[in-house]
N, C-alpha and C positions, 0 to 999 in steps of 0.2 A: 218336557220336551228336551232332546238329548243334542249338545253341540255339536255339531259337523264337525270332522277331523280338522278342515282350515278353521274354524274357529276358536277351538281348542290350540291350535299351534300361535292363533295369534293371541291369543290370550297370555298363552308360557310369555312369549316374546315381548308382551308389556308388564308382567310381575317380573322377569329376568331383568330387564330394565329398569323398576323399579324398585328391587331390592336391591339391584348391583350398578348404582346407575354408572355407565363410562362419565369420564371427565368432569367428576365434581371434585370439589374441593377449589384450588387457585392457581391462577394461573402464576409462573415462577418468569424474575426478572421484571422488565419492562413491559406493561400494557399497553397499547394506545386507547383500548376502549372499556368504561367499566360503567356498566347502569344496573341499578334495581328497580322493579315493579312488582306491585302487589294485585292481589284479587283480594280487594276490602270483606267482599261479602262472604267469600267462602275461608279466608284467612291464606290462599298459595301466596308465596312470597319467590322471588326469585334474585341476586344476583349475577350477574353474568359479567366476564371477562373477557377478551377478544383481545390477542394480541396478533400485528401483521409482519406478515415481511413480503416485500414486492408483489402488494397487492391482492396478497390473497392470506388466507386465515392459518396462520402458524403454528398458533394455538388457542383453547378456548376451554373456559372452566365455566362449573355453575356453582355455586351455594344455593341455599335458601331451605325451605319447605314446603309441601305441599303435597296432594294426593295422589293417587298411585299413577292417575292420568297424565300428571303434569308432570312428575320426579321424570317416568318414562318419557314424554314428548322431548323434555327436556335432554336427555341421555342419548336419541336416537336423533333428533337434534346436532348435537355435538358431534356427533360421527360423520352424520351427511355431508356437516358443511367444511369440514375441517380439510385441509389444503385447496379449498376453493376460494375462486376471486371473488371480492367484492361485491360486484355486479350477479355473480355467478349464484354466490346467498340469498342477495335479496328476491333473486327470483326465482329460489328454492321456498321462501318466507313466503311468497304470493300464492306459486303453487298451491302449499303448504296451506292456508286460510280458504283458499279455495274448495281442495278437498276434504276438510271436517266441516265445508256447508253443502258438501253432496258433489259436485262436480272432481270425478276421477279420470277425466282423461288425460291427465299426461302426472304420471303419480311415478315414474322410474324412477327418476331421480332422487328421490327422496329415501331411498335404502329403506330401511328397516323404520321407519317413521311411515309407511305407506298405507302400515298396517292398524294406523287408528285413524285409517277412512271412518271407519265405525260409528266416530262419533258424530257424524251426522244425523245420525236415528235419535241423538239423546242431546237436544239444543243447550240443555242448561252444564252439559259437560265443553263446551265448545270453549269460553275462557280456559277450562285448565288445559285443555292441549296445545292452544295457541300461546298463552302465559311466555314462553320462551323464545319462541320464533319471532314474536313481537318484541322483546328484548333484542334480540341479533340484529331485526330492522332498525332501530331506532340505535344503536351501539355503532350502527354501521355508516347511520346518517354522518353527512360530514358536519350539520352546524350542530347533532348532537338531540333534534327534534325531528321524529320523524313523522312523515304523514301517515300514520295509522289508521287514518281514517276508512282509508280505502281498505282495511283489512276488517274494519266491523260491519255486521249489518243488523237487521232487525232479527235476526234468529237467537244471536247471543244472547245468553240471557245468565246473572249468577246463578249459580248452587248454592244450598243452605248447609 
C-alpha cells in the first residue's frame, strides 16, 4: 500500500526533525528552569532548558536521547512554544496530549508538531511524543511538580 502525498510530507517533516533537531544542545546564560525525565522502558531520555523573560519563553534547549518520534516531538516542540507565555505553553502542552490520543480539533497552534496527530493510531508510541511536552509542563510549574496527571490516560502504554 502506497503513502498518500500528505503522508509522505509528514513523514520528511518528522525525520527532518529528527535528524536535524531545532534547539538542542543548551540553553547559554542564565536559566530559570531545567528538568530531566526519562521513559524507563523504552530508554528516551530527555533534558530540557527553559529560560524567560517577561513571561514568556526566551529561550529553550533539549539534550537527551531517544527515538525518531521523541528527538522530532521534541524539535517541533521547541519551535512552537518559543516566544510564548507561560500560560500560552501549557496550553499548547494540553492541546498537545490531547491530540496524540485522537482528539484534533484545535491542533493550529501547534506548528509543525500537528503533524504526529499520527500517533494516535500507535498507543504504545504515545510516551515518545509526549516525553517533551510533559517536560515544558512540569519546567513551567512554579513549585517545580507538575500535575501530569491530567496529561496520561489508560491508552499510554511503553515501547519495547
Amino acid at each position: 500500500m502506497a503513502l498518500s502525498k500528505l503522508d509522505q510530507l509528514y513523514r520528511q517533516v518528522i525525520l527532518d526533525h529528527s535528524s536535524r533537531p531545532h534547539h538542542h544542545g543548551k540553553v547559554s546564560g542564565d536559566l530559570q528552569h531545567e528538568i530531566e525525565l526519562n521513559n524507563p522502558t523504552c530508554g528516551d531520555v530527555i533534558s530540557l532548558q527553559v529560560k524567560l523573560a517577561d513571561d514568556k519563553i526566551s529561550d529553550i534547549a533539549f539534550d537527551g536521547s531517544g527515538c525518531s518520534i521523541s528527538t522530532a516531538s521534541a524539535s517541533m516542540m521547541t519551535d512552537a512554544v518559543l516566544g510564548k507565555t507561560i500560560e500560552e505553553a501549557k496550553e499548547m502542552v494540553l492541546t498537545f496530549s490531547k491530540m496524540v490520543q485522537g482528539d484534533d480539533t484545535a491542533t493550529a497552534s501547534l506548528g509543525d508538531a500537528a503533524v504526529l496527530g499520527g500517533v494516535a493510531k500507535f498507543p504504545a508510541r504515545i510516551k515518545c511524543a509526549t516525553l517533551a511536552w510533559k517536560a515544558l509542563y512540569q519546567a513551567l510549574e512554579q513549585d517545580g511538580v507538575a500535575s501530569v496527571n491530567q496529561l496520561h490516560t489508560e491508552k499510554e502504554e511503553h515501547h519495547d
